[in-house]
C-alpha positions in Angstrom: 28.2 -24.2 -42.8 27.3 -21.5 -40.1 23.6 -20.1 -40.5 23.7 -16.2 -41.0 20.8 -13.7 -40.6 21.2 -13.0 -44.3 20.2 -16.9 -44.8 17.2 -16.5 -42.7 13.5 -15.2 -44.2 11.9 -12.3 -42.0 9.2 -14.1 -41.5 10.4 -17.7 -39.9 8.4 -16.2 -37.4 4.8 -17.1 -39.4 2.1 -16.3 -36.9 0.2 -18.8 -38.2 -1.0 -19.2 -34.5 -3.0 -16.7 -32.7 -2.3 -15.3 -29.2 -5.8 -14.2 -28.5 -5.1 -13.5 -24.5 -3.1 -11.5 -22.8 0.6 -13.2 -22.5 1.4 -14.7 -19.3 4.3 -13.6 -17.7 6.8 -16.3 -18.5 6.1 -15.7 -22.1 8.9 -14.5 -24.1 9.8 -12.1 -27.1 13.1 -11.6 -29.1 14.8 -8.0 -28.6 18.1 -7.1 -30.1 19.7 -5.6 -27.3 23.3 -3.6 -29.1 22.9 -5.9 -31.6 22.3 -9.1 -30.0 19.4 -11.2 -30.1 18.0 -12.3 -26.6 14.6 -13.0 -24.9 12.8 -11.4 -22.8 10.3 -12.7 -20.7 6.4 -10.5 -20.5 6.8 -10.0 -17.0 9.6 -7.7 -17.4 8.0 -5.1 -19.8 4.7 -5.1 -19.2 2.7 -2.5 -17.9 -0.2 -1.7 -15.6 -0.3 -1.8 -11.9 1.8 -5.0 -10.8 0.9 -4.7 -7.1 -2.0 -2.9 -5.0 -3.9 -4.3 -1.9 -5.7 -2.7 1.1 -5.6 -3.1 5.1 -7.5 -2.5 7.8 -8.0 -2.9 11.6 -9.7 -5.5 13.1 -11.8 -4.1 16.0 -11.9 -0.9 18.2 -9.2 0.6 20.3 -8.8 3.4 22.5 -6.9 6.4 21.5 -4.9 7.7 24.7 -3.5 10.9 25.3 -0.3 9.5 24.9 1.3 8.2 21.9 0.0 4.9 20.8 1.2 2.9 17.9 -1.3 1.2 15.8 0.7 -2.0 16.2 -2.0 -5.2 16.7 -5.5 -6.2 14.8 -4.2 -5.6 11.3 -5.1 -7.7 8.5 -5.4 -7.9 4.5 -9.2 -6.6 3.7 -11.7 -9.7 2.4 -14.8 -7.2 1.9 -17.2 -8.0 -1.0 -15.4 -7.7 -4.2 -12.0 -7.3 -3.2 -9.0 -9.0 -4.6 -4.9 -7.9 -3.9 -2.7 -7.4 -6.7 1.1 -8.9 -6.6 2.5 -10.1 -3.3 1.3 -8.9 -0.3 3.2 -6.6 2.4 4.1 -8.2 5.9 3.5 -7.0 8.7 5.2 -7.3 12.5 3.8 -5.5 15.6 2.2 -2.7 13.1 5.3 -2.3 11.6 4.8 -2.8 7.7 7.5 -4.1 5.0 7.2 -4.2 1.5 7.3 -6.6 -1.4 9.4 -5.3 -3.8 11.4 -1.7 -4.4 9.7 0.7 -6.2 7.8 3.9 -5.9 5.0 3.3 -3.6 1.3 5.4 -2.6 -0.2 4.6 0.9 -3.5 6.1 1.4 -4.6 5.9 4.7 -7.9 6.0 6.8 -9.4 6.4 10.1 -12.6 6.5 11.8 -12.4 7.8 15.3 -15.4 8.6 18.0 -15.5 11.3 21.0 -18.0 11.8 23.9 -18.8 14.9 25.9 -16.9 17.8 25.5 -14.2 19.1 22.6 -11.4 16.4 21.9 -9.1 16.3 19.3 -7.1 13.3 18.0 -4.1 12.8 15.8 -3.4 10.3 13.2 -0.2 10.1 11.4 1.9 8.5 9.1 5.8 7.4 10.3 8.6 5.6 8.2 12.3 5.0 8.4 15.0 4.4 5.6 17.1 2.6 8.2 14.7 0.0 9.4 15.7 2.1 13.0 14.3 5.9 13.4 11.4 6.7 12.4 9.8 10.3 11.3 6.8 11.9 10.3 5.4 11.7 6.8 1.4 12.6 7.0 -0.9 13.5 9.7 -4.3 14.7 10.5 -5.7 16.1 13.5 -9.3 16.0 13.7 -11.6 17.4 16.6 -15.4 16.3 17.6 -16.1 20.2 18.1 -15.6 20.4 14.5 -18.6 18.5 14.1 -20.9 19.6 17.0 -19.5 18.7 19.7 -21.7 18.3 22.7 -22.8 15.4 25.5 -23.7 13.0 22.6 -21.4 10.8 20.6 -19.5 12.1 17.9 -17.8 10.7 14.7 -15.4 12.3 12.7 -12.2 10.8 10.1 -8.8 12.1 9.1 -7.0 10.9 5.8 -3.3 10.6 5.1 -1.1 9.8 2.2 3.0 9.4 1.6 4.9 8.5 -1.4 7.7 6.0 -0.6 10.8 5.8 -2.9 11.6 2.0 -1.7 15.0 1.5 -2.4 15.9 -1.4 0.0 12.9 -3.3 1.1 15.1 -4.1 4.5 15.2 -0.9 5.3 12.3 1.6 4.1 9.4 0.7 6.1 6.2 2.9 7.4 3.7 2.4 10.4 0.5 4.7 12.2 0.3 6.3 15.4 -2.7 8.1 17.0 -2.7 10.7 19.7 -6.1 12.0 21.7 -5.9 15.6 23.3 -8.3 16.3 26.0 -9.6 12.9 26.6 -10.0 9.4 25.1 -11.5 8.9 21.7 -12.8 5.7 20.0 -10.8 4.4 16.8 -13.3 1.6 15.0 -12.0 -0.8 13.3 -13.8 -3.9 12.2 -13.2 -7.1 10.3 -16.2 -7.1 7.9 -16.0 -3.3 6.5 -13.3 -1.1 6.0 -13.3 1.5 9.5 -9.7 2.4 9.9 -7.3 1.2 7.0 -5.1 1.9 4.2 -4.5 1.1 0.2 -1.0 0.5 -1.3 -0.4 0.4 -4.3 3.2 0.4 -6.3 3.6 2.7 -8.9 6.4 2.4 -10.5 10.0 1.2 -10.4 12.8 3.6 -8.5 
């Protein structure tokens, strides 16, 4: 004899044990999906931020009047307190590539310092969709005359921030490049505190 929903109480499901926690991820509830009963694990429909971490440069580098890609000292931050959410990004000559798709929020950082004399500097924001050419997103341009500039050192910070649609985690990738006008600035970076850097954090699916 076949069992049929009619033969079944609505409640062979007691309850009679508490989940007093969060579920984990691998824990599973019954949805009727057209009219089909499957499972569905947590992980799958639960909410929140699944994935947010920040970054940061290691030590100090000159800014040239040239180009220059922000492309060594990088590492995941370890300042008091901190702790990254979901799987990390990887990172390849300053070249970043993310975990999953999704719809993702950098938020970038630097700290940059300038001698004698009015200097400007440049911070941007690239990415690609191809994993080949790479275009603007964000920038800043900063200058140590904003601030007073004069014979004695000056400090002064640009932010930046893109939204990345990441359809193709091959392809859809981001990086930084500076740019000093008039002569060589100072970006810091350290590996203690967070100088130069940026927060990711996933929003959302595609």
């Amino acid at each position: 004899t076949s069992v049929t929903a009619a033969k079944l109480n609505n409640d062979i499901i007691s309850g009679s044990t508490e989940l007093a926690t969060a579920p984990a991820d691998t824990d599973e509830f019954l949805v009727s999906d057209a009219g089909t009963l499957k499972r569905i694990d947590y992980s799958l429909i639960k909410g929140g931020i699944a994935n947010a971490q920040q970054w940061r440069i290691t030590s100090a580098f000159t800014v040239g009047t040239s180009v220059t890609d922000v492309d060594s000292n990088w590492e995941i931050s370890d300042a008091t307190g901190y702790a990254t959410i979901g799987t990390a990004l990887t990172e390849s000559s300053g070249i970043f590539s993310f975990p999953t798709t999704g719809i993702w929020l950098i938020m970038a950082y630097a700290n940059f310092r300038g001698n004698a004399g009015s200097r400007g500097v440049g911070w941007n924001l690239k990415a690609t969709t191809n994993n080949s050419s790479y275009g603007f997103v964000s920038s800043a341009e900063v200058s140590n005359s904003d601030f007073g500039g004069s014979n004695n050192t000056t400090y002064h910070a640009g932010a930046i921030m893109g939204m990345f649609d990441v359809t193709d985690t091959t392809q859809v990738k981001f990086r930084f490049t500076t740019q000093a006008t008039g002569d060589t600035q100072t970006c810091d970076g350290d590996t203690t505190r967070n100088y130069t850097g940026f927060t990711a954090i996933r929003l959302g699916d595609t």
